[in-house]
N, C-alpha and C positions, 0 to 999 in steps of 0.2 A: 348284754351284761347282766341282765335281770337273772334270765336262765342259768349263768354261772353261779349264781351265788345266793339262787333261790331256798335252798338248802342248809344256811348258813344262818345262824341265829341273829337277828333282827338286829340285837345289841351290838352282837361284834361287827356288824356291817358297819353302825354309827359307830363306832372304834376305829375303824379304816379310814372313814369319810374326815373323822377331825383329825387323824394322823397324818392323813394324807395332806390337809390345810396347812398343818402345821409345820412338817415338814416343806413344804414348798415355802413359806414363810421363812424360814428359819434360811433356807438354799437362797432365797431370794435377797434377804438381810445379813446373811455371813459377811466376814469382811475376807472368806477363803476363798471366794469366786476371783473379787480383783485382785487377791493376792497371785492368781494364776493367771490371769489377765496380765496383771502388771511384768510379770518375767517373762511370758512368752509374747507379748506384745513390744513396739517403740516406746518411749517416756513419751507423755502428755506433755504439749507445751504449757511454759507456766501460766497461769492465770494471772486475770486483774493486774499485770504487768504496767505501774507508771514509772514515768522517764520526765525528770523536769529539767532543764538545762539553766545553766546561769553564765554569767564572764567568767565565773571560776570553776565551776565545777559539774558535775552529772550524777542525778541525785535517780539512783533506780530503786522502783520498791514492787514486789509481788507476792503474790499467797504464797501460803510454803506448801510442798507439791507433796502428795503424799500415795507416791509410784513407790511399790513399798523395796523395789530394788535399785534407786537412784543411786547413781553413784556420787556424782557431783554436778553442781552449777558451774558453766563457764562462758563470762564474758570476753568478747571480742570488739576492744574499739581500736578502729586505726590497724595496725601493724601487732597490736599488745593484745596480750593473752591472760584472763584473772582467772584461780581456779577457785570456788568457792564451797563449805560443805552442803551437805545435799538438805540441810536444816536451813539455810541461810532465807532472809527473804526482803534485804537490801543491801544495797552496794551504793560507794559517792565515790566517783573518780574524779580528781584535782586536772584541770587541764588550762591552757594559755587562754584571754580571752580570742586568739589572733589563731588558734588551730582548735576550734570546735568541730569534731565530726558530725556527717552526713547521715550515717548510718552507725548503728548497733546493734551486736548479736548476741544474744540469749540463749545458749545449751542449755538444755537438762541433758545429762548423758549418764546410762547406765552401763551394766558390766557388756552388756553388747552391741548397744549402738547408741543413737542422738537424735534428738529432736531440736532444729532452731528457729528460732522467733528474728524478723530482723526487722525493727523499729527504723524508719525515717525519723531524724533529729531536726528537720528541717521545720518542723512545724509546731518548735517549740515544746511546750508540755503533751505529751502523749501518752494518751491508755489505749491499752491493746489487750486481748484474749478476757477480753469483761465474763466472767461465767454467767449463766442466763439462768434466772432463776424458773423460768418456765419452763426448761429440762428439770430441773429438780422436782415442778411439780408434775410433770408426767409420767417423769420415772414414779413416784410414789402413785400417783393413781393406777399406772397400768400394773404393780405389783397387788395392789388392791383388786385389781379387777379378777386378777388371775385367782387371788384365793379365794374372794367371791364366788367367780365362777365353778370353783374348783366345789363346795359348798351347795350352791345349786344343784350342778350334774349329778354327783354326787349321793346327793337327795334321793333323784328320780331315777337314776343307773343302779345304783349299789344298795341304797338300802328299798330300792324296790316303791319307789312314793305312788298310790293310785292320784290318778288324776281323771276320775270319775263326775266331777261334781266344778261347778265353780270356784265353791270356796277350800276346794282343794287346791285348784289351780290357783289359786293366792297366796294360800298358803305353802307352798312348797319356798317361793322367793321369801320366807321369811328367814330361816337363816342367815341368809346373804345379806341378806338389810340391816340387820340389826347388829351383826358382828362387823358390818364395813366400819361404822364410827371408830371400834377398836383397833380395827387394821390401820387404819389411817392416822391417828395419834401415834399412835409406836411407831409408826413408819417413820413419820413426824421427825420422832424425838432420835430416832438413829439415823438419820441424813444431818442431824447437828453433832452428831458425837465425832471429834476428831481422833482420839485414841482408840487402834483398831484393835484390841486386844479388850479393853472396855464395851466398844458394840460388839465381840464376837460373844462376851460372857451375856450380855445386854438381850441379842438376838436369842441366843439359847433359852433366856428366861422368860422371853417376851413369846415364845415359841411352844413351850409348856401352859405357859397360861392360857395361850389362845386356842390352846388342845382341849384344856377342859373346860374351857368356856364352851367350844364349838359343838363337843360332847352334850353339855346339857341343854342348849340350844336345837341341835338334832332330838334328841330325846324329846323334847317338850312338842317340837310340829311334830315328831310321829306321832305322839298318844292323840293331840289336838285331830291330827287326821282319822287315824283310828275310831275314836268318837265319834266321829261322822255318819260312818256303818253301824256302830254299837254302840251299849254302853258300858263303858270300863270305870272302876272304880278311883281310877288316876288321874280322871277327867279333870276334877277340878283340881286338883292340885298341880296339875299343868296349867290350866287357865291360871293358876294365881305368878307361877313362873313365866307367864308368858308377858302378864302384866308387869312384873319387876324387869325383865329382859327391856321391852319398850320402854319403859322408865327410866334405865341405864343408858339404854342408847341414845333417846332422844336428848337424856341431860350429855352425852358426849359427843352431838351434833352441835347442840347450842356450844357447850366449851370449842371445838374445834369451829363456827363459823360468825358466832356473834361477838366474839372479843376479837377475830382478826378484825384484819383492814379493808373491809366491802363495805362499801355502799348498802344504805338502805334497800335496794331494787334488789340487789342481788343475796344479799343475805334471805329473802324471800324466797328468791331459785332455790337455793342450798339448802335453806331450812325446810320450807315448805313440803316436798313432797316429801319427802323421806319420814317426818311427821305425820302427813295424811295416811304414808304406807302402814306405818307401822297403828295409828289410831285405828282403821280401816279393818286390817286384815287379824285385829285383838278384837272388836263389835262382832264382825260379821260371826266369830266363835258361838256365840252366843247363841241359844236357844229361842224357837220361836221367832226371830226376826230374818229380814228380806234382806237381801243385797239393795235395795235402796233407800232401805233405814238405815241403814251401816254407813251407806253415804250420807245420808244427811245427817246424821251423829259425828261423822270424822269430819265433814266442809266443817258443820259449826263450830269442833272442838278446834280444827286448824285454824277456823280464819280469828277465832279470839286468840291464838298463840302468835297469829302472825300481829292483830293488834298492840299484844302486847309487846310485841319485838319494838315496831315500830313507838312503842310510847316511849319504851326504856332506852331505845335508840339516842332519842333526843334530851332523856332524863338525866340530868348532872349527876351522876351516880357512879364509880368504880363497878367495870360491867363484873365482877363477880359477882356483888349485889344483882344485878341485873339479872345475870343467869340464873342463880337461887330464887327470884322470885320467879322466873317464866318458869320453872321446875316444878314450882310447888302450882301455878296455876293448871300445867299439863296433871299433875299428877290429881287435884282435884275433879279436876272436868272426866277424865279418864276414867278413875274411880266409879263418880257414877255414873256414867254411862255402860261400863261395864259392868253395873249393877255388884259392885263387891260385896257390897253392904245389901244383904238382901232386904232388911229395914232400913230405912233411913231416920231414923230415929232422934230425938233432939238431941241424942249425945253426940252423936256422928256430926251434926251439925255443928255443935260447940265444937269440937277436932279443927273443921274447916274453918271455922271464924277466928279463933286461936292462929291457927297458922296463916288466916291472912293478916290478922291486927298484926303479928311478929314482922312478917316481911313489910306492910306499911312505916312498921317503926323505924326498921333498917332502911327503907328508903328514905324519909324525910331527916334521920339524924348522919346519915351519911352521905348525901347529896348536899354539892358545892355548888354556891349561886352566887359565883365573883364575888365582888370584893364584897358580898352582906355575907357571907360567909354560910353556914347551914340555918335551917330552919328553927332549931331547937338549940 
């Protein structure tokens, strides 16, 4: 692939590579894939389907299905036949105490065939076709992985990355790292969207952004590699985007894993290396230093962010608080360790102190301590 496209100006290679993300993003997130799914395949049986039974009557409820050529729902109890629209997502059938059915059947049926569900009544209240939320989050991981990957290869195929040096070979997986947070948030927020005409405008935009995102992200690890061999005038004005790039990502690590619902231990999995990658492989840029000053600048800046997780974990606080100050503590420790400030001078220092005294304020006037209510 190198050989194809050796000839080919460096930029428009990084043009193809976030196009090419992007596009697969956009194919992977359309809602015009299951649109073609849904017609030439059977209707999905309905989901989340309860059935409560009483002496009087059959109380059915399910998600509403969203096979985008449903024709209609039909129930089947006994001998009787209910047709319902294809919007519908309960039914109460009136019945004798003395002839309560055994059995009940659940169509989805569209313009060419049927899918049915057949619920035993025998055992009382019944849920059936529960949808699993750990398909939802596979599917979004493995659509992650693929434009990841696609980022990666991409890198090293098409725009041609050497992989000469170490901290080349660290640097190439920067892209992918630092744009997964993004992947993954949108992906997020379009697995929640029910109207599919809203995610298809939704994916298209989310599709554009992530182009030129991936664009300047490509661009920042080639000059960063380039530098390596030479020296180019762009050098540091990549190192300063490479630093805001990790700045972004890690605060959209922290939003996507420290406000869910994980446990302390794990939020440490999740958070922790993807931090250390990204502190890591921004040091090691750096002039004059070893790949194991890189590490021990990136353990210490991680293990005081993972500190700090764990304090604000347990801290009576609205973790958006929470996240805003781990943000500003990464982005301090970062700073200098990436020497931005090539003086550290008392002003710089007053910067820091300011913006810690701010986030201390926010946490003691906003943190709730039962019934004594805040501190202030």
């Amino acid at each position: 692939m190198i050989k194809i496209v050796k000839n080919i100006p460096v930029r428009l290679r990084m043009v193809w590579v976030a196009g090419l993300a992007a596009a697969f993003f956009f194919v992977l997130t359309t809602p015009i894939i299951n649109w073609v799914t849904d017609i030439i395949t059977p209707p999905d049986e309905l989901a989340n389907i309860t059935v409560t039974t009483s002496t009087e009557s059959i109380k059915l409820r399910w998600s509403r299905s969203t096979d985008i050529d449903l024709k209609k729902i039909v129930i089947e109890i006994g001998d009787s036949q209910f047709e319902l629209s294809r919007t519908a997502t309960e039914y109460e059938y009136d019945i004798d105490s003395d002839s309560i059915p055994e059995q009940i059947k659940i169509k989805s049926t569209d313009y060419f065939t049927s899918t049915t569900t057949t619920i035993d009544l025998r055992e009382g209240t019944v849920t059936a076709n529960q949808q699993s939320g750990g398909n939802i989050t596979l599917g979004i991981l493995f659509r992650t992985f693929v434009i990841t990957l696609i980022l990666a290869y991409g890198m090293y195929a098409i725009v041609g990355f050497e992989l000469e040096s170490f901290k080349s070979r660290i640097l190439i997986f920067y892209p992918a790292v630092s744009i997964s947070p993004y992947v993954l948030i949108t992906l997020s927020f379009l697995i929640t969207e029910q109207f599919q005409f809203n995610k298809f405008i939704l994916s298209f935009i989310f599709s554009i952004v992530l182009y030129v995102i991936s664009y300047f992200v490509l661009l920042t690890t080639n000059i960063l590699n380039t530098a390596l061999e030479v020296k180019i005038p762009l050098e540091q004005a990549a190192r300063a985007s490479q630093f805001i790039f990790s700045l972004i990502s890690s605060y959209l690590i922290l939003i996507l894993f420290f406000g869910a619902n994980f446990n302390f231990f794990e939020k440490l999995v999740l958070i922790g290396p993807p931090v250390f990658y990204l502190t890591f492989s921004s040091i090691l840029m750096l002039e004059h230093i070893t790949a194991q000053q890189s590490v021990i600048r990136s353990l210490g800046i991680t293990q005081t962010i993972l500190y700090a997780i764990f304090v604000l974990s347990i801290w009576p606080v609205n973790y958006v608080y929470a996240i805003l100050s781990i943000a500003v503590v990464f982005y301090i420790l970062l700073s200098i360790a990436l020497e931005i400030r090539s003086n550290l001078n008392r002003y710089v220092w007053v910067e820091y102190m300011v913006l810690v005294a701010l986030i201390t304020f926010l946490l003691v006037i906003n943190s709730s301590w039962g019934i004594n209510g805040t501190l202030l």
